[in-house]
LUMSE-536340 format. One record per residue (C-alpha): chain; residue number from 1; residue in one letter; y, z, x. Coordinates in nm, 4 decimals. Example, Ala and Ser with C-alpha at 12.3 -4.5 7.8 and 13.67 -1.06 7.14 Angstrom:
<pts>
{ch:A	i:1	aa:a	north:-0.4500	up:0.7800	east:1.2300}
{ch:A	i:2	aa:s	north:-0.1060	up:0.7140	east:1.3670}
</pts>
This chain:
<pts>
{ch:A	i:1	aa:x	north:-3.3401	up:-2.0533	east:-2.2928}
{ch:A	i:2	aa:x	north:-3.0823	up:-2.1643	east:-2.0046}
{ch:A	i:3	aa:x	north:-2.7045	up:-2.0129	east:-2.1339}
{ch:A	i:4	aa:x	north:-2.4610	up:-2.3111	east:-2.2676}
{ch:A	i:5	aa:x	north:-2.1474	up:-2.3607	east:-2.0616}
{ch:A	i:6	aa:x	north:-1.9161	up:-2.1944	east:-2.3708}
{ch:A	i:7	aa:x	north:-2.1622	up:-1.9060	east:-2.3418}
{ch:A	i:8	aa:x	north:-2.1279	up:-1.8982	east:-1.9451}
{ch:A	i:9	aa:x	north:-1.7362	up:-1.9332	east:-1.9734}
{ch:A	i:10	aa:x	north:-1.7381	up:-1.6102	east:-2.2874}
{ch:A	i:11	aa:x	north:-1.9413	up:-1.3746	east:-2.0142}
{ch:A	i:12	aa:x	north:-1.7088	up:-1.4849	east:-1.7506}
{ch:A	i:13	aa:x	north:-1.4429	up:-1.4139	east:-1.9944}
{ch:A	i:14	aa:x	north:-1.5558	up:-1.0940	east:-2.1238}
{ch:A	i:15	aa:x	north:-1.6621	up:-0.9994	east:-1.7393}
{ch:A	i:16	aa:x	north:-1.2874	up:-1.0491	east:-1.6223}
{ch:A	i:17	aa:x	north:-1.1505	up:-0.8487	east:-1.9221}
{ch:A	i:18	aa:x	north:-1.3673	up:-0.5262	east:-1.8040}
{ch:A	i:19	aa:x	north:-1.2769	up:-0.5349	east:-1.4999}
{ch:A	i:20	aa:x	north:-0.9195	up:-0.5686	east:-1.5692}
{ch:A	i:21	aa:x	north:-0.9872	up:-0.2695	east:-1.7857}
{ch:A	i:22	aa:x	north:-1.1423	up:-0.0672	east:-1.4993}
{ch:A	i:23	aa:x	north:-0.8251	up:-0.1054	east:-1.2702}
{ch:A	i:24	aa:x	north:-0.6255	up:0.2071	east:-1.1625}
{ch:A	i:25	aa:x	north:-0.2954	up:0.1956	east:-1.3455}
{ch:A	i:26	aa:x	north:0.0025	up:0.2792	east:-1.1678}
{ch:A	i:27	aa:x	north:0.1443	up:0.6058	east:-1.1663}
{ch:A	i:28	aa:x	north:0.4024	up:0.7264	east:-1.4955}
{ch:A	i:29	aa:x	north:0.6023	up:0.8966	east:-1.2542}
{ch:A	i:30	aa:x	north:0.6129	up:0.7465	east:-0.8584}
{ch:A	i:31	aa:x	north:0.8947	up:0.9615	east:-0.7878}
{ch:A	i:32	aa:x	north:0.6847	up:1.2808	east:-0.7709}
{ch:A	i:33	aa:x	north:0.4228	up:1.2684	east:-0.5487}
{ch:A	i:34	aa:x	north:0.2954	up:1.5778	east:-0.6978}
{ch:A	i:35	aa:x	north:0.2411	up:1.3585	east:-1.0147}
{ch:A	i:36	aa:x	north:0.0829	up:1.1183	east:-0.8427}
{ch:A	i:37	aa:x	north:-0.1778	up:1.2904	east:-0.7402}
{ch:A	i:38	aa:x	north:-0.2282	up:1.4816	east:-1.0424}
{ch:A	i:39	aa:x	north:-0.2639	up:1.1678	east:-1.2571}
{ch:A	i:40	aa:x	north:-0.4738	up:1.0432	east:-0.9402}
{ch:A	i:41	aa:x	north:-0.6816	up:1.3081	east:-0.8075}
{ch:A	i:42	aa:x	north:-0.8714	up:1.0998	east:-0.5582}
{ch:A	i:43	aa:x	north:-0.6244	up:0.9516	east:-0.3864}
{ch:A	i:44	aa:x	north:-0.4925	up:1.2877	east:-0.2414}
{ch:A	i:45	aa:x	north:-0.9197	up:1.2409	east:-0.0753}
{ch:A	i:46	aa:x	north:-0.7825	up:0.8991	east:0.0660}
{ch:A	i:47	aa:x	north:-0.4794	up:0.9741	east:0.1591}
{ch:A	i:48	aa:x	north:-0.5769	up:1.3177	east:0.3383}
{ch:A	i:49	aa:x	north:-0.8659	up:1.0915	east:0.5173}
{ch:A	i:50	aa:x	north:-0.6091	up:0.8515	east:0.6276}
{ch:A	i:51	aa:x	north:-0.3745	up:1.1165	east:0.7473}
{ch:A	i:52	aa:x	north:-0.6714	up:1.2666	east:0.9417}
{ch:A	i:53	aa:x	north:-0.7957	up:0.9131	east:1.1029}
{ch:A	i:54	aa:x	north:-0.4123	up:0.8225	east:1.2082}
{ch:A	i:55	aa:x	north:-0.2306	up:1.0149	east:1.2231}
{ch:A	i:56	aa:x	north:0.0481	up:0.9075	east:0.9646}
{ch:A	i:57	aa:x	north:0.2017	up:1.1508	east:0.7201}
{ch:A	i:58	aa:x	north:0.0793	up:1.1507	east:0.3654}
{ch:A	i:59	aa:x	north:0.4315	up:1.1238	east:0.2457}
{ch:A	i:60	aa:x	north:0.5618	up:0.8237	east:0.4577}
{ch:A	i:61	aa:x	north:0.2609	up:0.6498	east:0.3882}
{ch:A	i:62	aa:x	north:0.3144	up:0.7022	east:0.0354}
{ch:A	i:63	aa:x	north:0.7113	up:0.5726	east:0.0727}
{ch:A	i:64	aa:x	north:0.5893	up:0.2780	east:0.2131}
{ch:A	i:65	aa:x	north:0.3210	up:0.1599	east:-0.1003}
{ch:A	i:66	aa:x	north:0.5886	up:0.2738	east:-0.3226}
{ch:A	i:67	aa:x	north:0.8382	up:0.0210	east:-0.1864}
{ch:A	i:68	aa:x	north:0.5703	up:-0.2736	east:-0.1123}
{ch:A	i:69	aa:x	north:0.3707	up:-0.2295	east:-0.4498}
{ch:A	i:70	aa:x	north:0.5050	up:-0.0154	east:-0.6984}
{ch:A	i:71	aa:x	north:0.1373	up:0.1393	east:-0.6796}
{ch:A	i:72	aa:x	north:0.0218	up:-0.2216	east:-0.8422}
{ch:A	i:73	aa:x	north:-0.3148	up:-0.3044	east:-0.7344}
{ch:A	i:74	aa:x	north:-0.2515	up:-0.6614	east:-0.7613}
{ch:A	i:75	aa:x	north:0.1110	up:-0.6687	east:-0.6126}
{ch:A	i:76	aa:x	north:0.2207	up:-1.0292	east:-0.5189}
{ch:A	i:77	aa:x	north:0.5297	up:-1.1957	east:-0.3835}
{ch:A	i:78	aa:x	north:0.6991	up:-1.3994	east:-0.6389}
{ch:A	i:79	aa:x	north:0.6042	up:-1.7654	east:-0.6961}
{ch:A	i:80	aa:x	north:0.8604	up:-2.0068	east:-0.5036}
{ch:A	i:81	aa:x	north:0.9895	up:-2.3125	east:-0.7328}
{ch:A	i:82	aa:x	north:1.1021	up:-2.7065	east:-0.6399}
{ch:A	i:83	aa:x	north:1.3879	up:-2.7778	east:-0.8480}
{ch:A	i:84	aa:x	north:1.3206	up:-2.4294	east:-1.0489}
{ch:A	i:85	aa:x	north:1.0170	up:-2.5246	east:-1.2514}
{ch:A	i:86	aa:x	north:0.7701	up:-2.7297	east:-0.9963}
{ch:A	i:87	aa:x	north:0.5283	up:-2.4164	east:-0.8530}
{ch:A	i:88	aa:x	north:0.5283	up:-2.4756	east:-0.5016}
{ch:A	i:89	aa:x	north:0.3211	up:-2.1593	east:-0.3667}
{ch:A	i:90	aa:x	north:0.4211	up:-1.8224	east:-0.2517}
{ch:A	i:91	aa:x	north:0.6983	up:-1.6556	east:-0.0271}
{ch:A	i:92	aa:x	north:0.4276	up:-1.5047	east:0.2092}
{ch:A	i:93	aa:x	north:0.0059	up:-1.3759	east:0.1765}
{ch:A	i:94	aa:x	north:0.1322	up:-1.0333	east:0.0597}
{ch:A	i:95	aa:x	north:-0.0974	up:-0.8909	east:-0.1038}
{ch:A	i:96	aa:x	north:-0.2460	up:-0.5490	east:-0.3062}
{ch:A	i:97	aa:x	north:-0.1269	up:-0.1938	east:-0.2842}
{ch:A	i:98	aa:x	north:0.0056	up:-0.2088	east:0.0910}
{ch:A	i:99	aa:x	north:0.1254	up:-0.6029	east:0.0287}
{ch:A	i:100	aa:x	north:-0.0846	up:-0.6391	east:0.3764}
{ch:A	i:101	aa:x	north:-0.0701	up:-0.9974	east:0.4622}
{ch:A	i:102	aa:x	north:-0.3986	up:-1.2454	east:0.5445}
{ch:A	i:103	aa:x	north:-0.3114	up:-1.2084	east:0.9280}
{ch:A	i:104	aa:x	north:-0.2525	up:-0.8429	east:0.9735}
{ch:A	i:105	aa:x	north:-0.5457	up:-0.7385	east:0.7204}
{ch:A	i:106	aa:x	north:-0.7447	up:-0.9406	east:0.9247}
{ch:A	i:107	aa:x	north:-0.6673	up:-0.7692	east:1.2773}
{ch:A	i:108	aa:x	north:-0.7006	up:-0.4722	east:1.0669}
{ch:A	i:109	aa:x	north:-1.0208	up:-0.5513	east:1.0078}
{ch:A	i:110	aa:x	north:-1.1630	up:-0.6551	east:1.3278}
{ch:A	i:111	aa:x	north:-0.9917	up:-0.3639	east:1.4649}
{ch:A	i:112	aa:x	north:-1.1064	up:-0.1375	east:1.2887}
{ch:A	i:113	aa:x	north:-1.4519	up:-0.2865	east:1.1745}
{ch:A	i:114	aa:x	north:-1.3733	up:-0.1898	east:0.8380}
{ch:A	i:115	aa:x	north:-1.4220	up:-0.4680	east:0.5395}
{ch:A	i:116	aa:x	north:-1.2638	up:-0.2900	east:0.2452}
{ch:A	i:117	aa:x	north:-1.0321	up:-0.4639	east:-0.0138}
{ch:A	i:118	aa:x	north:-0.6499	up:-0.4724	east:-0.0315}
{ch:A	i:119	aa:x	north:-0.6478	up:-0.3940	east:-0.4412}
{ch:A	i:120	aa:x	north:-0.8417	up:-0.0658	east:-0.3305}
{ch:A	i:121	aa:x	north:-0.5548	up:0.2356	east:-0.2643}
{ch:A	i:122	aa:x	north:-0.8261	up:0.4026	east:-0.0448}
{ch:A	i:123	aa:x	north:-0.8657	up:0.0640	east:0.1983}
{ch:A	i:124	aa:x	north:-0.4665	up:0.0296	east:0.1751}
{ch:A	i:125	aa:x	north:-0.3543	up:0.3482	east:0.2828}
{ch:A	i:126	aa:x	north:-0.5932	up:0.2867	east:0.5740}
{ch:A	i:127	aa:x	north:-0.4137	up:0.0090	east:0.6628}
{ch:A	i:128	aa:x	north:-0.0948	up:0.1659	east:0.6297}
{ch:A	i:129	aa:x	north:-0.2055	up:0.4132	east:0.8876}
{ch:A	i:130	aa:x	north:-0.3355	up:0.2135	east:1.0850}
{ch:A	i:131	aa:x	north:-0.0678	up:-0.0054	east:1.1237}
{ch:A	i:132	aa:x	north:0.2228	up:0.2619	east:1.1864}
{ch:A	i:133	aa:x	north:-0.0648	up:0.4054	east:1.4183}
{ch:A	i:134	aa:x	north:-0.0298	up:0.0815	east:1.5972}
{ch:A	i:135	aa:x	north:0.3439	up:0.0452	east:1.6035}
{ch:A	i:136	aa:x	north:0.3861	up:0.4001	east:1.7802}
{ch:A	i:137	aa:x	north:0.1373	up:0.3125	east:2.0307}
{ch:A	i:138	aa:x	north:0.2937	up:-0.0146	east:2.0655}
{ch:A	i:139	aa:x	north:0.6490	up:-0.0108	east:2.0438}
{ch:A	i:140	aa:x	north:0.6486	up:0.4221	east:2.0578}
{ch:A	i:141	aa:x	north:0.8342	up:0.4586	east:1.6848}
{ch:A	i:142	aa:x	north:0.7132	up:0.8179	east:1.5597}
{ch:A	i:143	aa:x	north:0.4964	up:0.8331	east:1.2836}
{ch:A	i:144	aa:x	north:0.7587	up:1.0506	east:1.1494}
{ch:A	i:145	aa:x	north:1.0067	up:0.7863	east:1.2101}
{ch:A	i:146	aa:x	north:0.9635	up:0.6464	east:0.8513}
{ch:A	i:147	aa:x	north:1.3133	up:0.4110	east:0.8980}
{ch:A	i:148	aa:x	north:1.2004	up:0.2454	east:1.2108}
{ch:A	i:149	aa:x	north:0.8029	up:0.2357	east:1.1222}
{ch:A	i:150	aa:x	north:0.9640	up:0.0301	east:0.7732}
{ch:A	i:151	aa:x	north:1.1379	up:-0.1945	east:1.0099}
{ch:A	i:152	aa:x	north:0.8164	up:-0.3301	east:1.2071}
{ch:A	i:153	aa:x	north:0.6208	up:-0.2666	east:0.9361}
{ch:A	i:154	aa:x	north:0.8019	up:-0.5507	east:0.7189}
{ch:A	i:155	aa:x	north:0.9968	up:-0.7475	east:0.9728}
{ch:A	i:156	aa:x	north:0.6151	up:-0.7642	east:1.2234}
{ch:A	i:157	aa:x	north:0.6604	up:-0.5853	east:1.5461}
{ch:A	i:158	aa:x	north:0.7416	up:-0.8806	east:1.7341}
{ch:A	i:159	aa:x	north:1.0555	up:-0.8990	east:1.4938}
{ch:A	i:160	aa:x	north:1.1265	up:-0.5436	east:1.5010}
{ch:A	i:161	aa:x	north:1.1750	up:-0.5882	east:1.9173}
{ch:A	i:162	aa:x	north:1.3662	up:-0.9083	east:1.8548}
{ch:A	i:163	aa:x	north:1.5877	up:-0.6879	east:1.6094}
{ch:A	i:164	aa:x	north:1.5486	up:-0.9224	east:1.3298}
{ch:A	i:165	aa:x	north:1.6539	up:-0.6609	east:1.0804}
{ch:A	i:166	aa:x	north:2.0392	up:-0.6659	east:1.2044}
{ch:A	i:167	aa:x	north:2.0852	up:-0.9807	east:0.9955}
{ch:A	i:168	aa:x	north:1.9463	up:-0.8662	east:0.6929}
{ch:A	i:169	aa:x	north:2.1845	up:-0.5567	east:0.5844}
{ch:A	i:170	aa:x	north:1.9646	up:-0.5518	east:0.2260}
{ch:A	i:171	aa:x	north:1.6592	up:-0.4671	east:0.4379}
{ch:A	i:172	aa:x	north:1.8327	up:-0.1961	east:0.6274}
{ch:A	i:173	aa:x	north:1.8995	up:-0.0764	east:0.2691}
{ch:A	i:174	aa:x	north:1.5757	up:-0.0711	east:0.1573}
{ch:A	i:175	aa:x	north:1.4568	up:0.0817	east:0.4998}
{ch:A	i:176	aa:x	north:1.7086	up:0.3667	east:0.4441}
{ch:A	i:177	aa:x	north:1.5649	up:0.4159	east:0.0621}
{ch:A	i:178	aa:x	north:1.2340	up:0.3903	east:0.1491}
{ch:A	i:179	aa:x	north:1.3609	up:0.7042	east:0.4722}
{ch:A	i:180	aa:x	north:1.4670	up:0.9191	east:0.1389}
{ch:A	i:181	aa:x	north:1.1857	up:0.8749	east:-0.0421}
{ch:A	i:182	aa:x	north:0.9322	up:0.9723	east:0.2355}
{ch:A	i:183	aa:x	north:1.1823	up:1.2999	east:0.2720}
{ch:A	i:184	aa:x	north:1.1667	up:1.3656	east:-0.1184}
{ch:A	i:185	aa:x	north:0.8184	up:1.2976	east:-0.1378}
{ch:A	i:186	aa:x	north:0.7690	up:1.5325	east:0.1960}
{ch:A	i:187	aa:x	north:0.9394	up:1.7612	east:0.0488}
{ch:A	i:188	aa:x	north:0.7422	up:1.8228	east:-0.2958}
{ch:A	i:189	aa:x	north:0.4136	up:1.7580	east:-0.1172}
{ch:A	i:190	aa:x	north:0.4532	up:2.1170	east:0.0416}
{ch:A	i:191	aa:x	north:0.5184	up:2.2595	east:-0.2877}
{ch:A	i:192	aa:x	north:0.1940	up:2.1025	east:-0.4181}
{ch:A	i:193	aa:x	north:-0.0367	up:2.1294	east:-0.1285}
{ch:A	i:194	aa:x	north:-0.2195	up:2.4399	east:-0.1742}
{ch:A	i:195	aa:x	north:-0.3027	up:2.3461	east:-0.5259}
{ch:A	i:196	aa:x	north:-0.4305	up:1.9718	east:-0.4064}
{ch:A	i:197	aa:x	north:-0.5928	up:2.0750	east:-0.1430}
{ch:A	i:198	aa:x	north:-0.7920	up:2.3312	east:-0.3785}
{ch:A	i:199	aa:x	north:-0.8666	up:2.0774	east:-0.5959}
{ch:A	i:200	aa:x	north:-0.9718	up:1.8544	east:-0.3051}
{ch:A	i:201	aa:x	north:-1.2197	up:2.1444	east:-0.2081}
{ch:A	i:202	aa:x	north:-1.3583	up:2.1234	east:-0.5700}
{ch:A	i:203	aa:x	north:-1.4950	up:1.7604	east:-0.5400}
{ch:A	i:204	aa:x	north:-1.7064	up:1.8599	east:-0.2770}
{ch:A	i:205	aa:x	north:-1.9009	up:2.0240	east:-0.4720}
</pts>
């Protein structure tokens, strides 16, 4: 017996609702990255993996989702408007923990033959590594430069040469937030360490 289409459209339904269920809620507290990974054990795994494969510091890495995503796993730029109530698309392909758009998740891709999904914090953190990886070798920002690596990281590096940023003072803002909040988070990472890495050590087993 073949299902009806209300019985198709109830699974697909019911499907959608699980899955919704299943997604990784944001942190209570993302201004302790201690926190975070507490309520999160396994992304101190990803983020130490990404740290290892690029380089990037767990803590400006961190600074950088914080600002883009809020930790959402669904993150989107908001919906533009024609005459305030026509929908007429969206400001840019942003998109997922990292906000990666369709362009540079696809070089990240092909450059790094990795598929992955930008809603998974593991794949995202890759990308931000790989991406501030990319700048330094590029345009030789540090990694530990997390002002300047938020500059090309948001503006594109071709921007970031052409100094786009000097005409937007509320970007240089949010660069110089997003600065602090690598240092904070930096800073209570080292207090936490030993205790995350131990725990890190447990999973192995």
């Amino acid at each position: 017996m073949k299902p009806t289409t209300a019985c198709k459209g109830l699974l697909a339904t019911v499907a959608l609702t699980v899955l919704a269920g299943c997604a990784t809620p944001p942190p209570s507290n993302q201004n302790n990255i201690c926190e975070i990974f507490r309520e999160h054990s396994s992304w101190y795994k990803d983020a130490v993996k990404m740290e290892e494969e690029w380089g990037t510091p767990i803590n400006v890495a961190m600074a950088f989702m914080k600002q883009e995503s809020s930790f959402r796993h669904d993150a989107r730029p908001p919906k533009k408007y024609i005459l305030g109530f026509i929908p007429w698309g969206r400001s840019s392909t942003a998109y997922g923990y990292a906000q990666a758009q369709d362009p540079a998740w696809s070089d990240f891709q092909s450059a790094t033959k990795h598929g992955g999904s930008r809603t998974n914090y593991g794949d995202s953190m890759m990308f931000i590594g790989w991406y501030t990886s990319e700048t330094r070798r590029q345009l030789g920002v540090s990694l530990w430069d997390p002002y300047n690596q938020y500059l090309a990281y948001h503006e594109g590096r071709g921007g970031y040469k052409r100094k786009t940023y000097q005409s937007k003072p509320w970007l240089i803002k949010v660069a110089r937030n997003v600065e602090q909040q690598a240092k904070d988070y930096g800073w209570q990472l080292k207090q936490c360490r030993d205790e995350l890495e131990r725990s890190r050590r447990w999973w192995f087993f």
